[in-house]
C-alpha positions in Angstrom: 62.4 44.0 49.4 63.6 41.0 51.6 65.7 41.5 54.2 68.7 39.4 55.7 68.4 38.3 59.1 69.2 41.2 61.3 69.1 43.7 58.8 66.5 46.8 59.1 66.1 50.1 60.5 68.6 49.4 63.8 69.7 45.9 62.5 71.8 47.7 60.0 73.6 49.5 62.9 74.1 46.9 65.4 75.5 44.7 62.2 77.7 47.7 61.4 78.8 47.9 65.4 79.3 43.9 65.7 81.7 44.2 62.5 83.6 47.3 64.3 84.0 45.4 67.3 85.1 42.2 66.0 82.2 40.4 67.3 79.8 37.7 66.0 76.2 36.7 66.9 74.2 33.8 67.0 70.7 32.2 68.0 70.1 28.8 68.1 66.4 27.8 67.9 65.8 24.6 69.7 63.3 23.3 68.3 64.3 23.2 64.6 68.4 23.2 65.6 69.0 25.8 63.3 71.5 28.4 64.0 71.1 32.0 62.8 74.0 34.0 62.3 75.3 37.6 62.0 77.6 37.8 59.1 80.7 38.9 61.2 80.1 35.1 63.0 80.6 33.6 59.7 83.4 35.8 58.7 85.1 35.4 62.2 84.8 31.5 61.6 86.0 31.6 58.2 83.2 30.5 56.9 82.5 30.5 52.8 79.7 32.4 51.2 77.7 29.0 50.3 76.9 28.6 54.4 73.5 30.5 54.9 72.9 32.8 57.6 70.3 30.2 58.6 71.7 26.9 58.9 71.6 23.7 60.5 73.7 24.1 63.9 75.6 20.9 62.3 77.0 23.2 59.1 78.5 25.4 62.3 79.7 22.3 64.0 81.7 21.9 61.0 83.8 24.8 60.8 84.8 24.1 64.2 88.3 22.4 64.3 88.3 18.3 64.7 89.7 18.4 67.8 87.8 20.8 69.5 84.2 19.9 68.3 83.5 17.1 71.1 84.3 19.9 74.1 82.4 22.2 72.2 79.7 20.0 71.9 79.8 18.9 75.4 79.8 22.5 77.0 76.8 23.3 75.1 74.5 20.5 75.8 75.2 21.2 79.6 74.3 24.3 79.2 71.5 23.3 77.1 70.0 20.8 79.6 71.0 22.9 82.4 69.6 26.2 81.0 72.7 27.8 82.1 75.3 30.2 80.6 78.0 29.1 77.5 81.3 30.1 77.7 83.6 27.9 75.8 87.3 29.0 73.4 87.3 26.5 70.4 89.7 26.9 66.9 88.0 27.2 64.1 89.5 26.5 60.8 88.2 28.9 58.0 87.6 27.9 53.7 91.1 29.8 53.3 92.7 27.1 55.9 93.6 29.5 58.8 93.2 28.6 62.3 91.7 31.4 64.7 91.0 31.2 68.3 87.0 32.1 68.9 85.5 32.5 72.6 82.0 31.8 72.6 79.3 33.0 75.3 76.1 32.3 75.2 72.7 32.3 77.4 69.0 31.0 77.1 66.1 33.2 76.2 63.2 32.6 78.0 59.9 33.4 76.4 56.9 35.4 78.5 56.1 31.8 79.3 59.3 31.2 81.0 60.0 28.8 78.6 63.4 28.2 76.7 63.0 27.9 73.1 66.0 29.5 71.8 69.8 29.6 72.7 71.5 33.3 72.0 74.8 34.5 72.0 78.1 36.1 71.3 81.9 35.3 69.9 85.1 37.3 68.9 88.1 36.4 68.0 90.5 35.9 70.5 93.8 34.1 68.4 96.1 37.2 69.1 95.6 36.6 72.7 95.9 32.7 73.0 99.2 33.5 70.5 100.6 36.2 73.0 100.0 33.7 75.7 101.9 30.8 74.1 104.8 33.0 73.4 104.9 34.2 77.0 104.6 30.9 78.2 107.8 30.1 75.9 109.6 32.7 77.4 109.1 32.3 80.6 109.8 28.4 80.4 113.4 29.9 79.1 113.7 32.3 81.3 113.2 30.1 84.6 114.7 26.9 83.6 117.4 28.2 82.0 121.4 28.0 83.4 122.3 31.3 82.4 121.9 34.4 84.6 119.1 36.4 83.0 117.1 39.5 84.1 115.1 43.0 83.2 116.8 46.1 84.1 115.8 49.5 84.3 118.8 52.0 82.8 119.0 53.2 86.6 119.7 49.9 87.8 116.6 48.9 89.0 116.1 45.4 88.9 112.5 44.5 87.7 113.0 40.6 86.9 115.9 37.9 87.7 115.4 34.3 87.1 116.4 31.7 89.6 119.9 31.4 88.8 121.1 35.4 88.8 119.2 35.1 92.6 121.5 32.7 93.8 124.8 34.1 92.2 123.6 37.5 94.1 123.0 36.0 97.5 118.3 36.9 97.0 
């Protein structure tokens, strides 16, 4: 019986723990520039059934959004050429048109001969996160600039927050 990639004795367990944990993997082979992928990358990416878990890096390169494919790009040829560490956030727009926030680590392997022949590494979703941080950043820009007095108060009177305005009207 043929396997997928990753699949076997443990590989069915570590897939089974990537999937609970929201996390993706991937190795890119440098000499044929072929990415293989654990099937919770290709779900976290919204990627369709017809991409293979072995693939050309530039089907991956694809499913990464327009705008954020050159930085991608960029980050890993340094670390390519520089054999150094990956870590780049990109948005990724899946076959069902959703946009989701992925952070993307990554590392060489080195072989016994100390050579690099292969790229591997890791990615999870992060979209709630950059979300929670643009509606924080919303807030705080109404908080702060705002001309009203506004604050966070404890039922005890304890004042835990006051924006610029309620400071001054209080003498702080």
């Amino acid at each position: 019986e043929e396997l997928e990639p990753g699949r076997g004795y443990f590989g069915e367990h570590i897939l089974d723990a990537l999937e609970a944990a929201n996390i993706g993997t991937w190795t890119i082979d440098l000499t044929t520039h072929c990415v293989t992928a654990s099937p919770s990358l290709k779900r976290l990416m919204g990627m369709g059934d017809d991409v293979p878990p072995v693939a050309p890096i530039d089907q991956y390169i694809e499913g990464i959004h327009p705008d954020d494919r050159e930085q991608v790009r960029e980050a890993a040829f340094r670390a390519l050429a520089s054999r150094t560490r990956l870590d780049v956030q990109f948005r990724c727009v899946g076959t069902d048109g959703k946009e989701r926030w992925i952070m993307g680590r990554g590392a060489p392997v080195r072989s016994a001969a100390g050579t690099v022949e292969q790229f591997a590494g890791a990615a999870t979703d992060i979209t709630e996160n950059k979300l929670a941080a643009e509606a924080d950043a919303k807030f705080r820009t109404f908080f702060d600039q705002g001309s009203y007095f506004a604050g966070v108060m404890s039922l005890d009177g304890t004042v835990f927050e006051a924006n610029r305005v309620c400071l001054d009207a209080c003498g702080f």
